[in-house]
N, C-alpha and C positions, 0 to 999 in steps of 0.2 A: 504494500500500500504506500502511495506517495502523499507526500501532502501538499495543499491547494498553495496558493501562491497567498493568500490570508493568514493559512497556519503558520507557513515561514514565515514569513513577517514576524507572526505573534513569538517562533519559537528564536527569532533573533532579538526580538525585544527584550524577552527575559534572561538571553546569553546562555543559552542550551541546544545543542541538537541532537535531535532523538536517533538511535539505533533503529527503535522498534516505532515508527510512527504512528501506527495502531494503537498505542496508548497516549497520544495526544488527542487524536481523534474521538477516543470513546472519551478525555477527561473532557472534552469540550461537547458532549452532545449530553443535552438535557434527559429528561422521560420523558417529557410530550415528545420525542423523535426518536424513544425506542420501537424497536419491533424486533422480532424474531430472530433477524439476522443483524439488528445491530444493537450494541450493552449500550447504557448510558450510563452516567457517571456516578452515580450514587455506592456502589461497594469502592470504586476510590476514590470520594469523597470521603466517607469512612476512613481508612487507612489514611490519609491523607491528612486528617483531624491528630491522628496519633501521629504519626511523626513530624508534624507541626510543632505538637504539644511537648516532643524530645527535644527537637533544636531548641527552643525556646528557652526552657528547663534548662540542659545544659548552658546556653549561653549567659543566660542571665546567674544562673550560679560562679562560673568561671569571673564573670565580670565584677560580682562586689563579693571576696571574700566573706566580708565581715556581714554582712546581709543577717537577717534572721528567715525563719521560714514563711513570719508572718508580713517580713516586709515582702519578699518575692515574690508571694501568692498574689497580691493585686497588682501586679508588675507583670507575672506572666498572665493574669488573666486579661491584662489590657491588650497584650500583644496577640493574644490567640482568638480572642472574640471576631463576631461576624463581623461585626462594625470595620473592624482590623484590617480582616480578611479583604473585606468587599473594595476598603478604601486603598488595597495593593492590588487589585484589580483594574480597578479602575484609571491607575494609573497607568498600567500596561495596558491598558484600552482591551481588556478580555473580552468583554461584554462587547464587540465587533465581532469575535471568532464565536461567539454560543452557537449551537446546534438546536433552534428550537422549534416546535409545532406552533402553526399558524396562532394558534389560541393564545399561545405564551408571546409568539411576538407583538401580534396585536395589541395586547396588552404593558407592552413597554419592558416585557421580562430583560431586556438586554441593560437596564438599570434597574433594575430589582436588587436588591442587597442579596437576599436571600442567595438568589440564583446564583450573581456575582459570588459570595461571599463561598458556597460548596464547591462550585465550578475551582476556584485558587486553590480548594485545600485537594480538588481531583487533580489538578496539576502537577501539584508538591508530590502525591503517589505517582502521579506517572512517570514522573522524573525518577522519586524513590525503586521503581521497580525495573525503568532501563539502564540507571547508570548506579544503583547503590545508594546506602544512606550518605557516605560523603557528597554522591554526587546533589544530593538530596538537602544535604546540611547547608551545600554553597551556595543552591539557589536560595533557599531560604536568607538566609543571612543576606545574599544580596537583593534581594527584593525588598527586605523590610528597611533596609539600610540604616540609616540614623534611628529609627524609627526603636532599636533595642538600647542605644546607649541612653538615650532622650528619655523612653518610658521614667515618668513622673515616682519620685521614690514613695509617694502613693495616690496608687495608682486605679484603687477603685473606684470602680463605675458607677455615676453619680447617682442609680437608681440604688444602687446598692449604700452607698454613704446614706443617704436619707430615707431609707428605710432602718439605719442604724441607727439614725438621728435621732426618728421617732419610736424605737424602739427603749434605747436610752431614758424618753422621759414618759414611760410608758404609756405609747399611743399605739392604735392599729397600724398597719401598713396603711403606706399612700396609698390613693386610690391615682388611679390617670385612666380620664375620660376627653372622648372625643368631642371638641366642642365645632367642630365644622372639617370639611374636608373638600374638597375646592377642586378644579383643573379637570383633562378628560381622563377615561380609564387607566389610560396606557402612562401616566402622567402626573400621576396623585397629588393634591399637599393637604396637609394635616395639621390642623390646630389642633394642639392638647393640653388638657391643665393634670398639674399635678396638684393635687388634694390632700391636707390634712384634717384630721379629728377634729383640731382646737381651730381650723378655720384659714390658714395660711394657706394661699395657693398661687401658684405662678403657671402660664399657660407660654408655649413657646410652638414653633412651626416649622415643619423641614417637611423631605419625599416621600418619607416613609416615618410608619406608625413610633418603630422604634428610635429613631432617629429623635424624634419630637419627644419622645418621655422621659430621652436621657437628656434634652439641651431645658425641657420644661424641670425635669428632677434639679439639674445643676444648678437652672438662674434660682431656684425657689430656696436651695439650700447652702447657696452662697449668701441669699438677703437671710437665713432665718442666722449663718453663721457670723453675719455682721462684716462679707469680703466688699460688696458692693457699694 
């Protein structure tokens, strides 16, 4: 199997070339464009999740000695989350190379985080299983680039700090509810507030649902934490 003059491109942008091209091709072909005789990417999205989740791990261990386990943890979770994922995709413009059923394109799947964001980690397998984990380790580290020394020495996700917040002064979990959503299918935007028990709430707007509850979670628990 060869690949399209698009997958080269895509497989020079990321600074790899495959052995077995057949594993570029199935990481970039969705489900809505499996059938019988072709996989899509989902068992190396899988795989793909795990040895993301190794370079990470190792990197970030190797990089601060002195670390504790509790500082790493939201440090590697910054790096390995979808959000992560999608926004290293996006850079290397993946979301041109997707493999998708009419349904999914119509609908803008080629910016979907989602998509984006398993699509990267079926790549990282495919890399991992034509060239190795080192071959594996390098892409990694070079895609993410700055992106492991810079993670914030913490670095939890702000849905997660303000749910800590209000856990702290014994409150339920935030609620985040959709207060409008705007634009055509293929194209979303989403106002969402983030909700407290005692009444505080901050509403914020991005492409996607998750996107809006983490910048609505942030503004809301930077005013309760007095950064603003």
């Amino acid at each position: 199997m060869k690949l399209s003059s698009e997958l080269k491109a895509f497989a020079g942008r990321i600074g790899y070339t495959f052995k077995r091209p057949e594993l570029l091709h199935r990481a970039v072909t969705h489900s809505s464009m499996s059938s019988p005789t072709r996989d899509d990417n989902q068992r190396l999205e899988f795989l793909g999740d795990r040895v993301l989740g190794l370079v990470m791990a190792e990197a970030l261990f190797m990089a601060d000695t002195a670390a504790t386990e509790g500082q790493l943890a939201p440090r590697f979770n910054a790096l390995v989350r979808k959000e992560t994922c999608a926004d290293v995709a996006r850079e290397f413009d993946l979301g041109a190379v997707l493999k998708l059923g009419r349904s999914e394109m119509l609908s803008g799947g080629r910016r979907k985080e989602a998509l984006l964001a398993d699509a990267m980690e079926a790549v990282i397998a495919a890399v991992y299983l034509d060239g190795g984990f080192e071959a594996a380790k390098a892409l990694v580290l070079r895609l993410w680039g700055k992106r492991v020394t810079a993670v914030d020495a913490d670095a939890r996700d702000a849905k997660t700090a303000l749910q800590e917040w209000a856990q702290a002064r014994k409150l339920p979990p935030p609620k985040y509810v959709v207060v409008e959503r705007t634009g055509p299918d293929h194209a979303p935007v989403f106002t969402i507030e983030a909700r407290l028990e005692n009444g505080e709430s901050q509403s914020a707007t991005a492409n996607s649902k998750r996107q809006a509850e983490q910048a609505a979670a942030k503004l809301l628990l930077a005013r309760l934490e007095g950064t603003t």
